[in-house]
N, C-alpha and C positions, 0 to 999 in steps of 0.2 A: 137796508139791513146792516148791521154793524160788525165788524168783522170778530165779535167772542160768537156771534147769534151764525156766523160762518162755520166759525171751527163747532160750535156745538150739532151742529147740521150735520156737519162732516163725517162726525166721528158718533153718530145716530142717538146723538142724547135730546134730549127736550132742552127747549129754549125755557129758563125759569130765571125770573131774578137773583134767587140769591146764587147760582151760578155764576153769571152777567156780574154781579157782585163781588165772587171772590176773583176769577177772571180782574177784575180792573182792580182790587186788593193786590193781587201779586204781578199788576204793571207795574203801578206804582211804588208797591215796597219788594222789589225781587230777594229773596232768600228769607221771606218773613218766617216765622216759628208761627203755631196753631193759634195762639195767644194774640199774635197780632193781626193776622185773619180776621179773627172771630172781631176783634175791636174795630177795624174796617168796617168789617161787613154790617156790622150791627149798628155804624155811625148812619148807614144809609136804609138800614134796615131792622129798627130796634126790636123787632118782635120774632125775628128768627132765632131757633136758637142753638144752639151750640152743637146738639147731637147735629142740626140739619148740615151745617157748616164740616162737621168733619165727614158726615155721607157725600156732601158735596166733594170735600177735598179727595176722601177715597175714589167717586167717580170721575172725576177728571185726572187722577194719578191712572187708572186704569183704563180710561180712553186715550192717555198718551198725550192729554194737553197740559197735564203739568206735571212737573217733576216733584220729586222726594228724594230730599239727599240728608245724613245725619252722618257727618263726620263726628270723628270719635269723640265720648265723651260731651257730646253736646244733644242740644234739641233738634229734633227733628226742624227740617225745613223745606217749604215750598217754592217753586220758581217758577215760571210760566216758559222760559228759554227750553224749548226742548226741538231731540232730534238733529243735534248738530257736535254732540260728543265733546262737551268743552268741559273741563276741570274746574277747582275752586283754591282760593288761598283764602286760608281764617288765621285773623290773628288770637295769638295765645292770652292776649291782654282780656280785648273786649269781646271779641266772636266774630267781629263783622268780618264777612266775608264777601269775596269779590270773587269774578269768572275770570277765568281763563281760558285763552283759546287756546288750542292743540299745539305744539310746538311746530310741530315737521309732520308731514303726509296727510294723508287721507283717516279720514273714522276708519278703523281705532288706529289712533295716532300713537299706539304702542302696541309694537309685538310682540306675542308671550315666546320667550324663549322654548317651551314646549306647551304648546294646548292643547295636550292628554286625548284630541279626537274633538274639541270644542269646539263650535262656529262660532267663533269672538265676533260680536257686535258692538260692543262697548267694554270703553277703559276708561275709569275711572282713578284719578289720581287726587288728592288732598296735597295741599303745601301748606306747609305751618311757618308761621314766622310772626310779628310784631305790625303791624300796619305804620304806616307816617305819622297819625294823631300820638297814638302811642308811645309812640317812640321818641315823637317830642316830648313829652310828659317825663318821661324815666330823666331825659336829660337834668344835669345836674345844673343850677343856674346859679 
């Protein structure tokens, strides 16, 4: 048994391909947008279609195996890394965006100066900045 046909067990969903599908979609492209999903999924499965891929995406955002992060101003995006409270830096150029791990301490790696009565399980932070590609490009030559 393969370890998405694990987690799908796990977490009481049915083993289907185009699951198994988008599962190995956002191994391979971590932070994809719905758009690149869909073109995935559909290289290996051309007759699914598009509604099933975002019912897919919804059920596994809501069994907790894949994340949905939409920093500002941008497209939604999917990641498979979940459950370990790590942050993101997107560049302002192109979008691509990298993880980050927690700086200091334990999830959540940031304490709210007052949480109003919350049980904070998660902190969520964005860094914006230029990535390296980028940033070579702007240089002047």
């Amino acid at each position: 048994m393969s370890n998405f046909e694990s987690q799908l067990r796990a977490v009481s969903l049915r083993v289907t391909r185009p699951r198994l599908a988008v599962l190995a979609a956002l191994r391979e492209h971590p932070h994809a947008d719905t758009e690149t999903v869909i073109a995935r999924v559909r290289s290996e499965l051309p007759t699914v279609s598009h509604q099933a891929i975002y019912d897919v995406l919804r059920a596994l955002t809501e069994a907790g195996l894949v994340r949905r992060i939409q920093p500002a101003g941008a497209l939604a995006r999917y990641e498979s890394r979940v459950g370990d409270n790590h942050h993101h830096v997107v560049c302002r150029s192109c979008g691509a965006i990298e993880d980050v791990d927690c700086a200091v301490g334990p999830a959540p790696c940031l304490t709210a100066s007052n949480d109003h009565g919350y049980v904070i399980d998660e902190a969520e932070v964005v860094f914006w900045g230029v990535c390296p590609e980028c940033a070579t490009e702007s240089v002047p030559k």
